[in-house]
N, C-alpha and C positions, 0 to 999 in steps of 0.2 A: 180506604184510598188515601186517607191526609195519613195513617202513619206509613203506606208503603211510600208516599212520596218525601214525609223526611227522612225514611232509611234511606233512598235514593240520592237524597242530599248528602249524607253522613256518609254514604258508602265514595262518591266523587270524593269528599273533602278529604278523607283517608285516603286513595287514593293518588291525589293530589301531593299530601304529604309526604307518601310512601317515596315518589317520583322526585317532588325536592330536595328530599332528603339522600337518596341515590346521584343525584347529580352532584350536590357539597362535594359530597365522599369524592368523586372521581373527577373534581375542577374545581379549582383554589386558584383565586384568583390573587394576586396578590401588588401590591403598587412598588413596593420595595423588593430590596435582594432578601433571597433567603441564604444563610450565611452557615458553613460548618467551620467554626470555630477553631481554630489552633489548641486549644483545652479538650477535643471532640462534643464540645455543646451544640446544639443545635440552635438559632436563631434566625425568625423567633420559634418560640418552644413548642407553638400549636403548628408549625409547616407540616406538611404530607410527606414524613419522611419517618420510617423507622430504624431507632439502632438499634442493633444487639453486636453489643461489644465493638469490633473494627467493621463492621457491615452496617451502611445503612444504604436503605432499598423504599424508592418511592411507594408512597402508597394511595397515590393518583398524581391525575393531572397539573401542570402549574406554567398559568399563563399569569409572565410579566410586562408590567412599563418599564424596567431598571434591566439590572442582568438580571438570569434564573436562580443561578445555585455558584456561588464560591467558595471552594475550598482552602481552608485554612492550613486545615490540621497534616501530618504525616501519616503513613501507614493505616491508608484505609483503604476500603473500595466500597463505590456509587453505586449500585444495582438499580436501573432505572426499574428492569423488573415489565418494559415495554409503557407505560406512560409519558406521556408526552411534556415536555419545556416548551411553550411557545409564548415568544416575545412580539412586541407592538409594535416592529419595523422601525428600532431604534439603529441608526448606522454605526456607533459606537459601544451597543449594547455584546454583553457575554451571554451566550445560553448556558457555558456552563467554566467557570475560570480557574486554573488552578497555581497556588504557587508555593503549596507543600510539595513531599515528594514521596515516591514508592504511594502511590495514588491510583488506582484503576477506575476507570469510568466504563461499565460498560451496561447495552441493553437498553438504552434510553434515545426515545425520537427527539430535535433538538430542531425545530424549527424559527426564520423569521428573527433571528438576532443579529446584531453586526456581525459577531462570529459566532458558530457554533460552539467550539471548544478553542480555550484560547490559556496555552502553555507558555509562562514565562519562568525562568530560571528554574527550571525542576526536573524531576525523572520520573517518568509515571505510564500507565498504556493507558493506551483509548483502543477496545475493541466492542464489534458488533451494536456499534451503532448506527441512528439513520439521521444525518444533517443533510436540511435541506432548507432552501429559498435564505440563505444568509448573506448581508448586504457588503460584507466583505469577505471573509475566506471561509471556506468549513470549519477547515483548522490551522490557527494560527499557532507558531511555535515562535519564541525567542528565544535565546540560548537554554536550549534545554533539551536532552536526549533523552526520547522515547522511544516505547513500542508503539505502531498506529497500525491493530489490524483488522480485517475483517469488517469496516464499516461500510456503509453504503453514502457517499459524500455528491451531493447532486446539484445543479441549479443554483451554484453563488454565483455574486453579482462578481466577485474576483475571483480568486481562487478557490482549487477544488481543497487542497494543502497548501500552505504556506511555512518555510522556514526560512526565518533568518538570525542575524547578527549572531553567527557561530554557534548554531544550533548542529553540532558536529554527533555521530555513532547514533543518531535513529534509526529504526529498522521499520519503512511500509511495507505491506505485506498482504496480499488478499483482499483488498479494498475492489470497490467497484468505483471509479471515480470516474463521472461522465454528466458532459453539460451542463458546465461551471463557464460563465462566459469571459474569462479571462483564461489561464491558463489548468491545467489537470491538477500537477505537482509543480511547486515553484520554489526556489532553492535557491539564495543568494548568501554568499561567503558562510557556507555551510558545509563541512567535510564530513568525509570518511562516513555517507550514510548508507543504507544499503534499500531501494527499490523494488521488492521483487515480487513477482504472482500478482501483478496489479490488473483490472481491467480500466483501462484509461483511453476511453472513446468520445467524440464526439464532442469536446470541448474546443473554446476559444469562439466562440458567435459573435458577440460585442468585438472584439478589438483583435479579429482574426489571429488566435491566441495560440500554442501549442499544449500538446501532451503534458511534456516532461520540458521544465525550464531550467539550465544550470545556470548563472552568474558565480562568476571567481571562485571555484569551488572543485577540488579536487579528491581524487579516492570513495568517487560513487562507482559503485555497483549497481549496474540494471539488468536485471536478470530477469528471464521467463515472463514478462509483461505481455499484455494485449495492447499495442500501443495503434487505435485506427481512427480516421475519421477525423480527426482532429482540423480543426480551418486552417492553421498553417503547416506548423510541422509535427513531427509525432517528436521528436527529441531534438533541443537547440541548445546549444554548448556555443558560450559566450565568455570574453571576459577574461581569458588566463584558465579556464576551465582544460587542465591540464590531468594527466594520467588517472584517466575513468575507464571505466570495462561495462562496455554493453555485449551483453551476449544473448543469445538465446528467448529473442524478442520477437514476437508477431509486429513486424512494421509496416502497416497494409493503412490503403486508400487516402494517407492525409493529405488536402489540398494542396500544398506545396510541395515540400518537400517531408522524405523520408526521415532526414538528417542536414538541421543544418551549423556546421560551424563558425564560430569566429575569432580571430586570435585565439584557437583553442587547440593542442599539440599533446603528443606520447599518449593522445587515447586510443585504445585495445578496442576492435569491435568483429564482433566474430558469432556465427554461429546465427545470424539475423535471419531473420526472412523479408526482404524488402520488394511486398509485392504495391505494383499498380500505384505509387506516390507518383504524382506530376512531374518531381525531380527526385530521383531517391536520395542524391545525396547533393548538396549546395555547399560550396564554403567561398565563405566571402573575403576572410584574408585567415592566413595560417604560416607562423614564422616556422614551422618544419614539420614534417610529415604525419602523419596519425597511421595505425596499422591494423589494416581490414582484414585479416584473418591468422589463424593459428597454428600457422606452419601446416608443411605436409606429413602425414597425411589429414589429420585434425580438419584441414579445410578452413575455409571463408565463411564466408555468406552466401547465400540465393537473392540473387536478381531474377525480378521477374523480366527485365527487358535483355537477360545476356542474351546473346547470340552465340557464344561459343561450341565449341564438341567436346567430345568427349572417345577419343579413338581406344585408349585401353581400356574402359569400361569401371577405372575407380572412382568412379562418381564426381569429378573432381574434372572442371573446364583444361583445355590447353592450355588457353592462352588467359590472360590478366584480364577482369574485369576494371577499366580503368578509370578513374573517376576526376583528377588533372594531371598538370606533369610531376606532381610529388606525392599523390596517392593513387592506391590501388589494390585491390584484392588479387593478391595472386592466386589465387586457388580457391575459384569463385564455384558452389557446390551446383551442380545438376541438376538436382531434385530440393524439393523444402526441406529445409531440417525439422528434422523431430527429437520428441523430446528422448532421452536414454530410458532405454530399458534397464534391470538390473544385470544382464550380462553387458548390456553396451558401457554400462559405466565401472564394470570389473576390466573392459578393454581401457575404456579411460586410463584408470589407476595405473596399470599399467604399462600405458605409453607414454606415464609423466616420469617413469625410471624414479620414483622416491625410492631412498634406503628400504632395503629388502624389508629388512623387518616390519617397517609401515606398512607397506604394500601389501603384503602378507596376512597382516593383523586385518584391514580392511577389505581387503575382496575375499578373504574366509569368513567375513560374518556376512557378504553379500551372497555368497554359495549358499551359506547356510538358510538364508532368507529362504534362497529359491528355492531346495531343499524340502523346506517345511512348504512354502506354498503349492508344488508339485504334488506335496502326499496329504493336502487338503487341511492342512493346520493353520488358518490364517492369523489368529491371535499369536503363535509361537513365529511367524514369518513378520508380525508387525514388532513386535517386540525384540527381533535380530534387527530388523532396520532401528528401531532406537537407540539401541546398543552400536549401533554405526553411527548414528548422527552423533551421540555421544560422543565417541574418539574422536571423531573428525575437528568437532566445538576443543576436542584436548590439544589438538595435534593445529589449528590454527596458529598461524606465526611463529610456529617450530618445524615441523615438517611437511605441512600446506600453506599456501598461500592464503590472502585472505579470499581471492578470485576463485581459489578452488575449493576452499572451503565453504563458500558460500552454494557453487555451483553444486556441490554434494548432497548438502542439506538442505537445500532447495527441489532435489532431484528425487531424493531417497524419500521426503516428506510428500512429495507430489502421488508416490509411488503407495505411501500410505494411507492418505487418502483415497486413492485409486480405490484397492483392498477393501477400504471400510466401506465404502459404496456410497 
């Protein structure tokens, strides 16, 4: 009996061990920054982080007092690899900081920091990650163009995105960005960025916030968004917020308004669907017009409150949807818009009259697409759409616009993921 009960002891303490020793591994707690070095050193040299060559990939947990992880160096990528950064509700703290460049962070939870990921002066992506509970923005950017995609950005005390001081050419993209108690995306004297495939719901609680915020900021693109729910408005363009293209955006249920303007003019908005907002569109002062649709037959936008008809039956109101005496959708659409098919956007191509030969060149690799997908080839029908988004990425600000260019490769990608399932 006495030796089965110091086996029973020895077997616990083992035990015990075994379990200590598995929590280390996968929770490092640490009081200071863990630092990637501009030389690619790692400090300090025992953190939970493995290189091999330009790749280092967490290899557990790491909960700080300070920020998490700052990167120094250039030309690497973060692979969280799915372990978690969590910080001790510092309101000035980094979960993860970067101010080399050509930088990829992705696959890492980033909880509990002043910002999640916080960009200054650099060029780098943040995809497929999960920030949440941050005491000021998910992600903060300062003049620096990125890619931000695919992350899941949740529950900041400000922002879901934050750019500023000419933080100009980022592209968000695929993000889920919702119930951030200030604003979704927030944008102040930041150009030429491009928004698109977002889902951006249910933000602004605290300080009755919207979706999509512009400040002085002109040549955004917001394409194919889920913009709903939001406490005030799903999109507010403020500030000299001049010649921007909203198109082809779900603008559903946000408390106030759909859209609202101020001092903001020559913005393109077309192809929306502005269902059930309390005001769909508001503007509180505007020194000249802004333009709600894309000629005929292309069409407007869908108001869920028109009342108009439709007596020839091209999809396409009488009379003007009118919003005051200097704006208006002329050619407010019947039905909800939807997204293009690959025949709908061979119509496109061709009701933009590009030089033949463009035209040409692109709706033959989009037959082809349809071609291969018809006789059950779907690898041979994704790979003709890449060879289309291709050109099109060639033919930007030569023979497409940037508005159409984005709308293509937007469209044709939407379409390939469709395929992959």
């Amino acid at each position: 009996m006495k030796r089965k009960a110091i086996s029973g002891v020895v077997l616990t303490l083992l035990l015990i061990s075994v379990l200590a020793l598995a929590f280390n591994i996968q929770s490092v707690k640490a009081s200071g920054t863990i630092y990637i070095r501009a030389d690619g050193s790692i400090d300090p040299s025992g953190a939970p982080i493995h290189r091999a060559g330009d790749l280092y990939t967490l290899t557990g947990n790491i909960t700080s007092e300070a920020d998490g992880i700052v990167i120094e160096r250039n030309n690497m990528t973060l692979d969280g690899a799915g372990y978690t950064v969590q910080g001790i509700v510092s309101d000035m703290s980094m979960g993860i900081g970067v101010s080399g460049n050509n930088v990829t962070i992705k696959n890492v939870e980033i909880a509990t920091f002043g910002y999640g990921v916080f960009l200054i002066g650099s060029s780098n992506s943040v995809s497929g990650n999960t920030i949440m509970y941050s005491k000021q923005d998910g992600i903060r950017v300062i003049s620096s163009n990125n890619n931000i995609t695919g992350n899941q950005i949740t529950s900041s005390n400000h922002d879901g995105i934050g750019l500023w001081g000419s933080s100009n050419y980022n592209s968000i993209a695929c993000n889920n960005i919702t119930a951030n108690n200030y604003n979704g995306i927030f944008l102040d004297s930041s150009s030429n960025n491009n928004i698109v495939q977002n889902n951006i719901t249910a933000n602004g609680a605290w300080v009755s916030g919207d979706g999509i915020v512009i400040i002085a900021s002109s040549n955004i693109s917001i394409y194919g968004n889920i913009i709903a729910n939001n406490w005030r408005a799903g999109i507010g363009l403020w500030g000299s917020s001049n010649y921007n293209s909203i198109a082809c955006n779900n603008i559903t249920a946000n408390a106030q308004y759909g859209i609202e303007l101020s001092s903001s003019s020559n913005n393109v908005v077309y192809h929306n669907n502005f269902v059930n907002n309390n005001n769909q569109v508001y503007i509180w002062t505007s020194p000249s017009a802004n333009y709600w649709d894309d000629g005929y037959p292309s069409g407007g936008n869908y108001w869920s409150d028109y009342n108009g008809v439709d007596t020839d039956g091209d999809g396409i109101g009488n009379t003007p949807y009118i919003i005051n005496d200097n704006n208006q959708d002329n050619f407010p659409l019947m039905e909800p818009w939807s997204a293009p098919t690959m025949k709908s956007l061979i119509r496109t191509i061709v009701f933009w009259h590009l030089p033949k030969g463009t035209e040409n060149s692109l709706t033959s690799k989009l037959q082809n697409a349809i071609q291969s997908l018809e006789n059950g080839q779907q690898n041979a029908a994704i790979n003709k759409l890449n060879a289309f988004i291709n050109e099109v990425k060639a033919q930007r600000n030569k023979k497409l616009t940037n508005e159409q260019a984005d709308m293509l490769i937007a469209e044709a990608q939407r379409i390939i993921n469709t395929i992959q399932g």
